[in-house]
N, C-alpha and C positions, 0 to 999 in steps of 0.2 A: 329745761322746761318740763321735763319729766316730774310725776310724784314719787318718792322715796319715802318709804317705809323701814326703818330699822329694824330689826330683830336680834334683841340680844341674848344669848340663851346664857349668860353668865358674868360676872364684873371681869372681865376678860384682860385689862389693866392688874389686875390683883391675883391674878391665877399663878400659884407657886414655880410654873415651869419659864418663869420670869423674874424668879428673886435672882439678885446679883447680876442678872445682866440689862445693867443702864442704858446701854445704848440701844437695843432691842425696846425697852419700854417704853421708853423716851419715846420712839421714832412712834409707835402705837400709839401712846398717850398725844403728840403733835397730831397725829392725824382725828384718831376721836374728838378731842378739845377744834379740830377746825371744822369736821364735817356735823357732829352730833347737832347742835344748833341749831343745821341747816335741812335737818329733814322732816319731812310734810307730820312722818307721826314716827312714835317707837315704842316698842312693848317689851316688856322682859318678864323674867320666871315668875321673881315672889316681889311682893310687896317691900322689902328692905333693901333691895339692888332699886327697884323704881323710885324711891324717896331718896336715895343716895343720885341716880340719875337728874331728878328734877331738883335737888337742890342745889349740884354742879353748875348744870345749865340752864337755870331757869325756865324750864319748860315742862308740859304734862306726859308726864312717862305710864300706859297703862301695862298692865300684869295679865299675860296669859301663862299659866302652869302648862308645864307639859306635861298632861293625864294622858295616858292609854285608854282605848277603849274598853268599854263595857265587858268583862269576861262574865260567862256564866258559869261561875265551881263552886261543887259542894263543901259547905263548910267542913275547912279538917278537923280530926279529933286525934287528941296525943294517941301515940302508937309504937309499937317496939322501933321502929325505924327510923333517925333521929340524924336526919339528912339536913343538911347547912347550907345556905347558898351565899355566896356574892358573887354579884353579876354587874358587869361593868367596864371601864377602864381597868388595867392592871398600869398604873401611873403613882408618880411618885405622892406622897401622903394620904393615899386613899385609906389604910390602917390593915392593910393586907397581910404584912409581916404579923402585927397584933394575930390576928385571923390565925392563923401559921401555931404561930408560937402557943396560945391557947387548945390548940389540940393533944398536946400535950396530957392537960389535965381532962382530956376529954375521950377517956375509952369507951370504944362501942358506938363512936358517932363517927361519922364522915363531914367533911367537907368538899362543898362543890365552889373551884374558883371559874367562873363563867365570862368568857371574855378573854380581850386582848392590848396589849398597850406595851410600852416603853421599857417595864420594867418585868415584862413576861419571861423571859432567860434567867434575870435573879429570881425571883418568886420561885421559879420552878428547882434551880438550885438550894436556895432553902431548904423549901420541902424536901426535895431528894436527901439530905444531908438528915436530917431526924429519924429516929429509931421509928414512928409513928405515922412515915412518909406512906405507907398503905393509905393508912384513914383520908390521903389529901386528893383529890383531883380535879387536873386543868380541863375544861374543856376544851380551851382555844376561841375562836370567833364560831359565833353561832347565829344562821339565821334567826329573824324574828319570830317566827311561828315555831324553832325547834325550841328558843330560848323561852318560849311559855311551859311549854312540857318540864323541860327541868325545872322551872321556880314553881312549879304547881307541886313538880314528885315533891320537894322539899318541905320543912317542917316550919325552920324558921331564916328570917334574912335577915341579913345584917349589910348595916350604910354606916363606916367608923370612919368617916372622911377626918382628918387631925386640923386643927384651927390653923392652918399655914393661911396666912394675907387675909384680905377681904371678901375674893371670891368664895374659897372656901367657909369661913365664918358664915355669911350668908346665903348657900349652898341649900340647894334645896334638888335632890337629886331624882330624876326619873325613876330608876330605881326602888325606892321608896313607894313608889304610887304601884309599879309593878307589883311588889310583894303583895299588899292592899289585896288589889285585884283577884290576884292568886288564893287570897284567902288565908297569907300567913302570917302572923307574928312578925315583927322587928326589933332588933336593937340597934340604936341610933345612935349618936354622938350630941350630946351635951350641944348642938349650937343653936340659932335660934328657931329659924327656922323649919329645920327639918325633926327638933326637938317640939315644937310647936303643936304640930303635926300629930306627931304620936300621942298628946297629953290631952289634944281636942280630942281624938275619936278613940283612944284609950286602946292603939293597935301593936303595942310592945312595950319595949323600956328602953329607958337614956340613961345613958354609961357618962357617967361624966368623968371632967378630966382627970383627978385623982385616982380612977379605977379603970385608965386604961392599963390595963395591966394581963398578961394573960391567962392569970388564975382566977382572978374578979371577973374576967370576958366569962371564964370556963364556966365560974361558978352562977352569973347572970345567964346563961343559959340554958344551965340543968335547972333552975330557977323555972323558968318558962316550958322546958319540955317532957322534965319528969314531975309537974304537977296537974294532975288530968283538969283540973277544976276551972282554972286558972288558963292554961291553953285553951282550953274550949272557950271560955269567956273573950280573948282577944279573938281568936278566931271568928265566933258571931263576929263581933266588933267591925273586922277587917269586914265582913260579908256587908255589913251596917254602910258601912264608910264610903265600900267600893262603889254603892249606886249615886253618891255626893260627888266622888273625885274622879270621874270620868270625863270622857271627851266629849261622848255627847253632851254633856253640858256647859263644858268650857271652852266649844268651839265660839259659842253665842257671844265672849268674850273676843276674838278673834274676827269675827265678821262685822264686830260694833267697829272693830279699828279701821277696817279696809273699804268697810258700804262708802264712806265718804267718797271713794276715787273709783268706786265703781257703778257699770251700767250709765 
C-alpha cells in the first residue's frame, strides 16, 4: 500500500560487469521484469534508457539527468600547463587504459586519474610500467568538494566509456556535466548520447570508434589545448552550457515526478 518510485541511474541489465554471467542477469532481469510494472512512477538519466524502459513495459518513464550544481569559474584560457583529468569509476571499459597509453605521445602534459573502482591496482600497474609514468597520477577517492578543485586545476576531460552492452551505449555520464561546470573542454566517445551533448553546446570533440587509438587521443587533444582560439571558444561554450545543465534547473524535473505523493 506504499507508493514506489523507481530511480534508475542506468540500464543496469546491460551494464558490462554482467556480460557472461547468466545466471547473475537472469535473477536481475526476473526481478526488474516482475517489479518494474508495478511501481507508482520511474525516472531515469537520458531520454534513450526511458524510451527503452516504456517500450519494455508499457508504461511512462520520465528523465531526470544527474546535473551538479551551479559552479561559479572563470572562464579558462589555454595556458602552459596542460593538466588532463578523468574522474570517475576506475571500472572495466571506462577507456582508461586508452588514457594511459596516449600519454605516450603526450610530453609536457600530465594526467590526473581521479577516483576509485575495481580496476584501480591494474591501472596503477600500467602506469607504473611506462618510461612516462611521472606524467600519470592517481588520486584515489576523493571527496566531493576536493574533486571540484582538481577538475577545475585541469585543462581538459575526457569521458572514453567503450560501447560495451546497452548501458554503456546509452551512457550519459555525471562526469561530463562536471567538466561543463568547471569550465573545461571534453573529449567524449562516439555514442549517443553523451556525444549529443557535446555537438548541442559545442563543449569538446567526439573520438569516434576508428580513432580510438592512442596517438589519434594524443593528437585530438594537442588539437584542443595548443590551440588558443579554439580552447577559448569551447571554454566560453562550457561557461554558456553550465547555466542550462544545472540542478537548479533540473530539479523542477524531479519534483514534477514525486508532488503526486506528496503533502
Amino acid at each position: 500500500r506504499k507508493k514506489v518510485v523507481y530511480d534508475s541511474h542506468e540500464y543496469w541489465t546491460e551494464v558490462p560487469e554482467l556480460e557472461g554471467r547468466r545466471l547473475t542477469r537472469g535473477i536481475w532481469l526476473w526481478l526488474e521484469r516482475r517489479l518494474f510494472p508495478r511501481v507508482d512512477a520511474a525516472y531515469t538519466v537520458n531520454e534513450s534508457i526511458a524510451q527503452i524502459y516504456a517500450e519494455l513495459y508499457h508504461r511512462p518513464v520520465a528523465v531526470v539527468r544527474n546535473l551538479p550544481f551551479r559552479l561559479a569559474v572563470p572562464t579558462r584560457a589555454a595556458d602552459k600547463e596542460h593538466v588532463i583529468i578523468y574522474q570517475g569509476a576506475l571500472n572495466v571499459g571506462r577507456g582508461i587504459e586508452l588514457m594511459i597509453e596516449a600519454m605516450r605521445f603526450l610530453p609536457g602534459y600530465r594526467l590526473l586519474i581521479a577516483g576509485f573502482g575495481d580496476l584501480e591496482q591494474p591501472l596503477r600497474r600500467l602506469a607504473a610500467a611506462r618510461p612516462y609514468h611521472a606524467q600519470i597520477t592517481f588520486t584515489g577517492y576523493l571527496p566531493l568538494d576536493e574533486m571540484k578543485v582538481y577538475t577545475q586545476s585541469a585543462m581538459l576531460g575526457l569521458s572514453l566509456e567503450a560501447d560495451r552492452g546497452k548501458s554503456y551505449h546509452f551512457a550519459l555520464p555525471n562526469k561530463l556535466f562536471d567538466y561543463i561546470q568547471s569550465g573545461i573542454p571534453a573529449i567524449v566517445s562516439d555514442l549517443p548520447e553523451m556525444a549529443a551533448i557535446v555537438r548541442a553546446y559545442h563543449v569538446g570533440t567526439v573520438l569516434t570508434a576508428a580513432e580510438r587509438q592512442p596517438e589519434t587521443l594524443a593528437a585530438r587533444i594537442r588539437e584542443i589545448c595548443e590551440n588558443v582560439d579554439k580552447y577559448s571558444d569551447l571554454a566560453l561554450n562550457c561557461q554558456k552550457a553550465a547555466k542550462e545543465l544545472c540542478w537548479e534547473n533540473e530539479r523542477q524535473r524531479l519534483e514534477k515526478v514525486f508532488s503526486p505523493y506528496l503533502g
